[in-house]
C-alpha positions as CSV (number, residue, x, y, z in Angstrom):
1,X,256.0,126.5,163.3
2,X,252.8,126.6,160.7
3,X,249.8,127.7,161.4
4,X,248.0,124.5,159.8
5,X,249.2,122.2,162.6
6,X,246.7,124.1,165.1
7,X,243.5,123.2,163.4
8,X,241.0,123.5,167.0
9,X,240.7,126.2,169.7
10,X,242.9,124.8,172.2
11,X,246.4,123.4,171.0
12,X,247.2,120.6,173.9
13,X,250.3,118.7,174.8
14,X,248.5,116.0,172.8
15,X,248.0,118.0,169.9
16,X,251.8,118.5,170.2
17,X,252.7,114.7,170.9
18,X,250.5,113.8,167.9
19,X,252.0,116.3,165.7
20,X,255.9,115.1,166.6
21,X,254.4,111.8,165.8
22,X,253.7,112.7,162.5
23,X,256.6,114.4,161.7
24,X,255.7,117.9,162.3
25,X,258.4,120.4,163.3
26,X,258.2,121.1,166.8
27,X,261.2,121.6,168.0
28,X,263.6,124.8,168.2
29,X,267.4,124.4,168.6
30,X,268.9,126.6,171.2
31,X,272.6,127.5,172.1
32,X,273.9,127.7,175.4
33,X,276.7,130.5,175.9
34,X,279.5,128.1,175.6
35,X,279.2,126.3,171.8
36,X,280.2,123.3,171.4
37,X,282.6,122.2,168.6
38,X,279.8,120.8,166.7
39,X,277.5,123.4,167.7
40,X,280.5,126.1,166.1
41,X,280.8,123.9,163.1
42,X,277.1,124.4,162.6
43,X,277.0,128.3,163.0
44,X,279.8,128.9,160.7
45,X,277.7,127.1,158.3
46,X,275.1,129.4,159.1
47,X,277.4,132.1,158.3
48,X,278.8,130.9,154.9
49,X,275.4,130.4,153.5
50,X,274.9,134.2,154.6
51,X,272.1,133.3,157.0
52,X,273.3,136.0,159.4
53,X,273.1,138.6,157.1
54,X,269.1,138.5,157.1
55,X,266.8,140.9,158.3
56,X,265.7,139.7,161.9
57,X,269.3,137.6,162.4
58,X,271.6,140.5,162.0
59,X,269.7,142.7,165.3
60,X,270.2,139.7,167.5
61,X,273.9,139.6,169.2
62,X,274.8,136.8,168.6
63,X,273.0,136.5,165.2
64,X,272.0,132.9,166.1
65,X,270.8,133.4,169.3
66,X,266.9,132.9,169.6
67,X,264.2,135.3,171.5
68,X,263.2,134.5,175.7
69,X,260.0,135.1,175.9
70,X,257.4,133.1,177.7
71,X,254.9,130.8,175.8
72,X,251.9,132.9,175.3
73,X,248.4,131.7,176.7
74,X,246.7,132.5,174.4
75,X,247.4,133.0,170.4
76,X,246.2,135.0,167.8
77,X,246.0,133.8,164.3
78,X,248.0,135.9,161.9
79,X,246.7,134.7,158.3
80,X,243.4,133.6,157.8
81,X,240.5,132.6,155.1
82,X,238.3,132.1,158.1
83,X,238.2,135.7,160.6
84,X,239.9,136.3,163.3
85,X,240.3,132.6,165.7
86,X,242.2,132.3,169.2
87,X,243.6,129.6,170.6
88,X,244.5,128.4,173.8
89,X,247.8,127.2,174.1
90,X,247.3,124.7,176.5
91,X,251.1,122.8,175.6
92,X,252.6,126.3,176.6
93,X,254.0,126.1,173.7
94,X,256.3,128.9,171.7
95,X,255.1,130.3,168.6
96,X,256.7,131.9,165.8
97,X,255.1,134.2,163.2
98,X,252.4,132.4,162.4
99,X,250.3,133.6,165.6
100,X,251.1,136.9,167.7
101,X,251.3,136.3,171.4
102,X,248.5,137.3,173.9
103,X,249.4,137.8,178.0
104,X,246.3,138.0,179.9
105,X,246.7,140.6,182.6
106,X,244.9,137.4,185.0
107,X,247.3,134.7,185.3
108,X,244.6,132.1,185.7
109,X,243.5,129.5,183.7
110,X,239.9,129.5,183.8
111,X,239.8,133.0,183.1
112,X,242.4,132.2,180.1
113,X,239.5,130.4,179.1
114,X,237.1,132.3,179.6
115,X,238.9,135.0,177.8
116,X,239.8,133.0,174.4
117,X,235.8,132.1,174.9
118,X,234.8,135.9,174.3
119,X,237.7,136.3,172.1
120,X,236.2,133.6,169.3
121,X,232.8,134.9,169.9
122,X,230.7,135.9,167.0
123,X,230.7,139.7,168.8
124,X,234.3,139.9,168.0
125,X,234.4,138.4,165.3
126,X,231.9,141.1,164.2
127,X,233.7,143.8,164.9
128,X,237.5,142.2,164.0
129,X,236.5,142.4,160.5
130,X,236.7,146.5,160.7
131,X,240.2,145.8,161.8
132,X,241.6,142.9,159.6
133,X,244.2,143.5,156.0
134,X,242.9,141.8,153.3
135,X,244.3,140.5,150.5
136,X,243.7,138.7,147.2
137,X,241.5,135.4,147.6
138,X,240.0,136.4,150.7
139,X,242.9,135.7,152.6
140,X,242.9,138.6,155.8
141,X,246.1,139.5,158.1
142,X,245.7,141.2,161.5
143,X,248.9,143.1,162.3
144,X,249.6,143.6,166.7
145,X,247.7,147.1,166.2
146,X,245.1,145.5,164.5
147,X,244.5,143.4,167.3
148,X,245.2,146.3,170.0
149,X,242.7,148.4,168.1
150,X,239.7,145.5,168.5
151,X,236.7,146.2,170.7
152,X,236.5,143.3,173.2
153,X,233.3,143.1,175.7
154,X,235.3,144.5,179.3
155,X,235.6,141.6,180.9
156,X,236.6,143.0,184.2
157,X,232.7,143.8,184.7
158,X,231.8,139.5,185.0
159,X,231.5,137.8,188.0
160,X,233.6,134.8,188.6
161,X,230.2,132.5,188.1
162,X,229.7,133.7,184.2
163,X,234.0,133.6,183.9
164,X,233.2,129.6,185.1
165,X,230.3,129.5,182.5
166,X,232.0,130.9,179.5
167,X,235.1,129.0,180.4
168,X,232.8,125.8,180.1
169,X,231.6,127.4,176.6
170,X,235.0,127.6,175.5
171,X,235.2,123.5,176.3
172,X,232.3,122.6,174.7
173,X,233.6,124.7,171.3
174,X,236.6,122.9,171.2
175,X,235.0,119.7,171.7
176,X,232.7,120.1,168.6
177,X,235.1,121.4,166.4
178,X,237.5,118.4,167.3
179,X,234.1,116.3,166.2
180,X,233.4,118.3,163.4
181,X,230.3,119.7,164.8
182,X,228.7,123.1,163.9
183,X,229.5,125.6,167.0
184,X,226.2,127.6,166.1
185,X,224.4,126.6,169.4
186,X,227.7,127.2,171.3
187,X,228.2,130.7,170.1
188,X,224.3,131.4,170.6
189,X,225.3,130.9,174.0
190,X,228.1,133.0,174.5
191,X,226.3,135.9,172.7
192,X,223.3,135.5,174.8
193,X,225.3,135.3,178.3
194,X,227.1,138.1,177.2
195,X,224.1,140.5,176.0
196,X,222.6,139.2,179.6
197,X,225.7,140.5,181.4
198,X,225.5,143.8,179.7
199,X,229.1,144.0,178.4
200,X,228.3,143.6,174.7
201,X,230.7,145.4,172.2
């Protein structure tokens, strides 16, 4: 539910256990078809509190009912001080606003790495900042076209050895950014395996 909870590259079923442990909201209630009386109680509280008159709740039929989609691979951060950061969304968790959704066209997890690898690279971060909204106190928004409009390196020209290499990258990033560490060398790495495999931005 916040953005602050996902503080690493890769958001883990541990990250999500340790954040339920501390009280973090993780949880989304769902209605089946058939309410129960309880479950009717609750909605018409909704209601009298005017909850179903707000913008998003009053397109949905039922108001209450929440969006199917599947958890995302890979998320996008919507607000940040920092420039543009993806993270892999190992828990397969669901997201709300906080991060827009990304669905690899490769339904493979080492590419998924690979891919959030080049994503947090210091190549697109580069050229994401052409693309970002900024706002007062250096805070910057990237909108879904913001993010369509971004020049990514074309992936589809890497063999499957540099998709295993940069998906080892994309590891060792998280790792040092769980341990504080600078990711300097890291991305020196990435930028020099991809300028090597000729698919810069």
């Amino acid at each position: 539910g916040r953005s602050n909870d996902v503080n690493h590259y890769r958001f883990t079923a541990a990250d999500m256990d340790n954040l339920q442990t501390r009280g973090g909201r993780t949880r989304l209630l769902t209605f089946s078809n058939d309410l129960s009386e309880a479950e009717i109680a609750y909605v018409a509280s909704g209601e009298e509190k005017s909850i179903n008159e707000r913008y998003l709740l009053r397109k949905r039929s039922p108001w209450y009912s929440m969006e199917r989609r599947p958890a995302a691979p890979i998320w996008a951060l919507v607000f940040t001080r920092a420039g543009a950061r993806f993270v892999r969304n190992d828990a397969s968790a669901l997201s709300l606003t906080n991060f827009h959704a990304v669905y690899p066209v490769e339904d493979d997890p080492i590419y998924h790495d690979a891919l959030a690898c080049v994503l947090n690279s210091e190549l697109v971060a580069h050229a994401a900042q052409a693309h970002w909204r900024r706002y007062g106190g250096g805070l910057t928004k990237f909108e879904p076209a913001d993010l369509l409009a971004m020049p990514v390196p074309d992936m589809t020209r890497l063999g499957s050895e540099t998709i295993a290499d940069l998906a080892a990258l994309f590891k060792r990033l998280d790792e040092r950014s769980r341990h504080g560490d600078s990711q300097s060398p890291i991305q020196k790495e990435v930028k020099n395996l991809l300028t090597s495999s000729h698919v810069g931005i």
